[in-house]
C-alpha positions as a LaTeX table, in Angstrom:
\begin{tabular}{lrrr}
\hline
Residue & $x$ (\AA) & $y$ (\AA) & $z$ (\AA) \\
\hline
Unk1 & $-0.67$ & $-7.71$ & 13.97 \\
Unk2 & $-2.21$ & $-4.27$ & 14.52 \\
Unk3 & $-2.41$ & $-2.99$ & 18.43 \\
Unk4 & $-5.62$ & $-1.07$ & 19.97 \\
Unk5 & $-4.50$ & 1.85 & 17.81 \\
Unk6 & $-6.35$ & 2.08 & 14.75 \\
Unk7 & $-3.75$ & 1.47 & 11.77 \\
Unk8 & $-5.64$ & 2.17 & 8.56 \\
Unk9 & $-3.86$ & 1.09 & 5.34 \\
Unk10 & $-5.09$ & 2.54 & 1.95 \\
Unk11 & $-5.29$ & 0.16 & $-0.72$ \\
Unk12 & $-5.79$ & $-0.08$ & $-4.54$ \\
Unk13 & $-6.32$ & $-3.04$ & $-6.74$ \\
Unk14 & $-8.37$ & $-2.40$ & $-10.19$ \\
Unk15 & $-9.16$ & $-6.08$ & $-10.35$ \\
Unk16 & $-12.39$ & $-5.97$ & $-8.05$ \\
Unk17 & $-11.86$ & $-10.11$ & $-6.57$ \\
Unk18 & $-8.53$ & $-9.74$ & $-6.01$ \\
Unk19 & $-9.18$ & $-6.30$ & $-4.62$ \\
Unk20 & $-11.96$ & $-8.49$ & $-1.84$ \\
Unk21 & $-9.40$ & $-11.09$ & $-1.41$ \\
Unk22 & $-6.50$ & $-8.07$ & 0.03 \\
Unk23 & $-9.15$ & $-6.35$ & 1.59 \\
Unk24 & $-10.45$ & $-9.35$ & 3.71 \\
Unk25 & $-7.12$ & $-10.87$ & 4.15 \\
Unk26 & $-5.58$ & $-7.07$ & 6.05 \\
Unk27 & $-8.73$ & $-6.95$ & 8.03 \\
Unk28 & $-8.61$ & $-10.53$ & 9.10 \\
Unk29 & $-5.06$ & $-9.46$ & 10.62 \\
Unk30 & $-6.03$ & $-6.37$ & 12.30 \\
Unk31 & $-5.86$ & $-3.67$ & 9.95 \\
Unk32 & $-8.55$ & $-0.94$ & 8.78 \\
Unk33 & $-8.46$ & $-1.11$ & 4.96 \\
Unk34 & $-10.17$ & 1.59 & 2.95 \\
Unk35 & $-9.82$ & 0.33 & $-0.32$ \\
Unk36 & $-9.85$ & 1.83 & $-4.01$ \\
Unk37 & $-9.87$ & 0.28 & $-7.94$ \\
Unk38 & $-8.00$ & 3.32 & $-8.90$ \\
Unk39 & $-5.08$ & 5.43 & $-8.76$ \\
Unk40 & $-7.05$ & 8.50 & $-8.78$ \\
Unk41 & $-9.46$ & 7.87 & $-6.63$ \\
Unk42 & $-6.64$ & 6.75 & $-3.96$ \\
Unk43 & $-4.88$ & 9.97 & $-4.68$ \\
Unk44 & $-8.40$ & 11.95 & $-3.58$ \\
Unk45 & $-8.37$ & 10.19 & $-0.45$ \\
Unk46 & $-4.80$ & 11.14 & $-0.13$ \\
Unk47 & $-4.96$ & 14.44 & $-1.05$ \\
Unk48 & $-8.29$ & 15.08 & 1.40 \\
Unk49 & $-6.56$ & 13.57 & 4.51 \\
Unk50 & $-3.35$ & 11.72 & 4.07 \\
Unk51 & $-2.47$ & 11.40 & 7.71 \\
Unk52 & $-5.82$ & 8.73 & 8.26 \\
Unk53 & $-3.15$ & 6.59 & 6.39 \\
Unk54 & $-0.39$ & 4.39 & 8.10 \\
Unk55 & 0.68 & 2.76 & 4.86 \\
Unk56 & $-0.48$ & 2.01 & 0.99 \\
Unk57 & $-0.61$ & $-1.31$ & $-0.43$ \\
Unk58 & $-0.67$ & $-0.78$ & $-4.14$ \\
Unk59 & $-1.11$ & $-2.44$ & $-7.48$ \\
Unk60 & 1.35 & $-1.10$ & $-10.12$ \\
Unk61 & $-1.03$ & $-1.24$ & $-13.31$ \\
Unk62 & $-4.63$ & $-0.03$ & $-12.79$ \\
Unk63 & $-6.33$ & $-0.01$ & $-16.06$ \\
Unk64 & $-6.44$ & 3.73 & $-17.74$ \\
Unk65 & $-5.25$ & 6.92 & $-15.97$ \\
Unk66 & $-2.38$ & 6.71 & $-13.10$ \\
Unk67 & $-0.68$ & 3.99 & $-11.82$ \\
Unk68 & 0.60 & 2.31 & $-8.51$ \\
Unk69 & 4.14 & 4.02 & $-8.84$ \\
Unk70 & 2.30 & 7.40 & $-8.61$ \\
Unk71 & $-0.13$ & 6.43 & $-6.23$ \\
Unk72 & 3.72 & 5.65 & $-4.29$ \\
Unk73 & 5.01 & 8.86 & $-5.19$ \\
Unk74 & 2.13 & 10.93 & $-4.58$ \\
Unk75 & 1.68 & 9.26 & $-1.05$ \\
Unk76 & 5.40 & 10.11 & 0.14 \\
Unk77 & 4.43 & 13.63 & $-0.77$ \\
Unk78 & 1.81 & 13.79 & 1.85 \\
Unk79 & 4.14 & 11.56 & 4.20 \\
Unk80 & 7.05 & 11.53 & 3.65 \\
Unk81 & 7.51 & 8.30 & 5.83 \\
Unk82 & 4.33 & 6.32 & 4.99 \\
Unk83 & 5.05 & 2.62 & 4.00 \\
Unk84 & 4.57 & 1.53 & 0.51 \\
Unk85 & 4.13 & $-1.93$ & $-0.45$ \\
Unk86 & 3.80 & $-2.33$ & $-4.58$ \\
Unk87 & 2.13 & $-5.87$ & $-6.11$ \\
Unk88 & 2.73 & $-6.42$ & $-9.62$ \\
Unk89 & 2.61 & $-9.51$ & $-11.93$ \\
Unk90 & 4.83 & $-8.19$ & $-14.67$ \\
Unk91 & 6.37 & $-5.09$ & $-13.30$ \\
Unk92 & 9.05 & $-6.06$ & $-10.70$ \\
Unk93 & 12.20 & $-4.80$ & $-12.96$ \\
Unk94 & 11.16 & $-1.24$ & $-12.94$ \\
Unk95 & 10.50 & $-0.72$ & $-9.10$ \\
Unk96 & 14.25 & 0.69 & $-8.66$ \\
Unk97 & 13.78 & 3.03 & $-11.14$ \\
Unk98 & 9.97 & 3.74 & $-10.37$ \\
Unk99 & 9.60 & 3.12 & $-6.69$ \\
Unk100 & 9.67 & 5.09 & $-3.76$ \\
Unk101 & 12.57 & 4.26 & $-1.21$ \\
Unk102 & 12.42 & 1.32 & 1.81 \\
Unk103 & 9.53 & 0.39 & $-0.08$ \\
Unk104 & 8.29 & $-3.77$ & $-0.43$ \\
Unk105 & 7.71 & $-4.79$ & $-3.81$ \\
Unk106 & 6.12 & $-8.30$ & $-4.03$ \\
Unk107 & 5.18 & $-10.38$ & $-7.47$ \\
Unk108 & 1.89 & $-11.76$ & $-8.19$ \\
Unk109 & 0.53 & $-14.14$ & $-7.41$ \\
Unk110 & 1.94 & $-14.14$ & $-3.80$ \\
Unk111 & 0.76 & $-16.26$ & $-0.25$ \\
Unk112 & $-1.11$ & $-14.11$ & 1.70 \\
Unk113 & 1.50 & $-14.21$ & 4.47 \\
Unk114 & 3.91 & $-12.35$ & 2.07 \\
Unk115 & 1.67 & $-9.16$ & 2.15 \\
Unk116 & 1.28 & $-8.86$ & 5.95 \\
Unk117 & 5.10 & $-9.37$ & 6.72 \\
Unk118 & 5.71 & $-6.78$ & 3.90 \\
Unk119 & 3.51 & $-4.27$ & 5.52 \\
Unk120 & 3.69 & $-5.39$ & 9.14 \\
Unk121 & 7.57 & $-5.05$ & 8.44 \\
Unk122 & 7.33 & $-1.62$ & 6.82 \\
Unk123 & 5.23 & $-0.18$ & 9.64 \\
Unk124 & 7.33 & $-1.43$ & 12.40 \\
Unk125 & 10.22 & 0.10 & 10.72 \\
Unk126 & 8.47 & 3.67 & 10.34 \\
Unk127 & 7.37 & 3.48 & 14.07 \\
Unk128 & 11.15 & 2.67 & 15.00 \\
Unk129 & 12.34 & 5.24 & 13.43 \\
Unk130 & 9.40 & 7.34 & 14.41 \\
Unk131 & 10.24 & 6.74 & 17.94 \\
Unk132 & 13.97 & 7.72 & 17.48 \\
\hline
\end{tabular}
């Protein structure tokens, strides 16, 4: 789904096989993953140089410390535009309250195909509007 231009996606899944699975799945489909098990450390990578980032894939809880939502939140800081696709097995009713707009939220467990449309979809929709 990705063209010759490098489209990195940050991701961050605190469960370390499902993390693999993500991981291996957005590379298999053309995408350059860099891939955390933590909010915070996603935020560092963020905060040292957001724009390496064409979208976040993130999971909502993430053990102790920060969670997906401000991983979201933190991310549309440094872009304001950057897609944001949430995966949660038990927190779907609070994305309109905790979620950052035109954002994807999709409920565990999901088929891989889910995930790429969400973020294929997102990124075609930034670069549309990009190229207004």
């Amino acid at each position: 789904m990705a063209d010759d231009a490098s489209i990195q996606l940050l991701l961050v899944e605190d469960d370390h096989l499902l993390r693999l699975d993500a991981e291996e799945l957005l590379i298999e489909n053309g995408f350059e993953v860099a891939s955390f098990a933590s909010a915070e450390e996603a935020i560092a990578a963020l905060d040292a140089d957001a724009a390496q980032f064409s979208g976040v894939i993130t999971d909502i809880r993430l053990g102790k410390g920060a969670n997906g939502w401000q991983v979201g939140r933190h991310a549309r800081q440094c872009q304001s535009n950057i897609p944001v696709v949430y995966v949660t097995a038990d927190s779907a009713a609070e994305w309109t309250s905790h979620g950052v707009p035109n954002s994807v939220l999709i409920q565990k467990p999901f088929v891989p195909a889910q995930l790429i449309s969400a973020i294929s979809g997102l990124l075609n929709d930034a670069a549309m509007a990009n190229a207004v």
